[in-house]
C-alpha positions, 0 to 999 in steps of 0.5 A, a space after each residue: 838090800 845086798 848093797 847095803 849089807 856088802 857096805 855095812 861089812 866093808 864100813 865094819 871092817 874099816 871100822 875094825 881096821 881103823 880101831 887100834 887093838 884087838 877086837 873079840 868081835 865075830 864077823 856076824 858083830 862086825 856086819 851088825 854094827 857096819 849096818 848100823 854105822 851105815 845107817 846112821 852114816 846114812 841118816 846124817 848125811 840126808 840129814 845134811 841135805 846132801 842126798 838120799 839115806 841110802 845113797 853112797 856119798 863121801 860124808 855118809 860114807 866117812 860118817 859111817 866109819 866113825 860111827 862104825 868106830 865108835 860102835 865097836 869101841 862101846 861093844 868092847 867096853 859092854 862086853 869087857 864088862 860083862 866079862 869082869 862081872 862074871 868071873 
């Protein structure tokens, strides 16, 4: 379980690394959604046939940062949003 939360932040910040701009995203955020691009990183690679959901594979592993980057995207537009509407 401690592997699995180091590599939801190490995908996470990856994910942050790789996404162009500034974030206004915490630690904590950046752990949740590298947890989340892990398991769904995770998910299609054992969808895929090519080992275990929490296995550490290369698909599984690139598929986390994409979805990582993605997710990270989607946080700032909510939270964009959520900014405009209130002021």
């Amino acid at each position: 379980m401690i592997g699995f939360i180091v590599a939801g932040l190490i995908i996470g910040a990856l994910a942050r690394l790789i996404k162009p701009g500034r974030q206004n995203l915490g630690i904590l955020a950046t752990l949740l959604l590298g947890l989340v691009g892990s398991v769904i990183g995770g998910s299609v690679a054992s969808f895929l046939g090519t080992g275990s959901i929490f296995e550490l594979n290369v698909l599984g592993f690139v598929v986390a940062v994409v979805a990582a980057v993605l997710l990270i995207g989607v946080a700032e537009g909510l939270a964009g949003r959520r900014r405009t509407t209130r002021t």
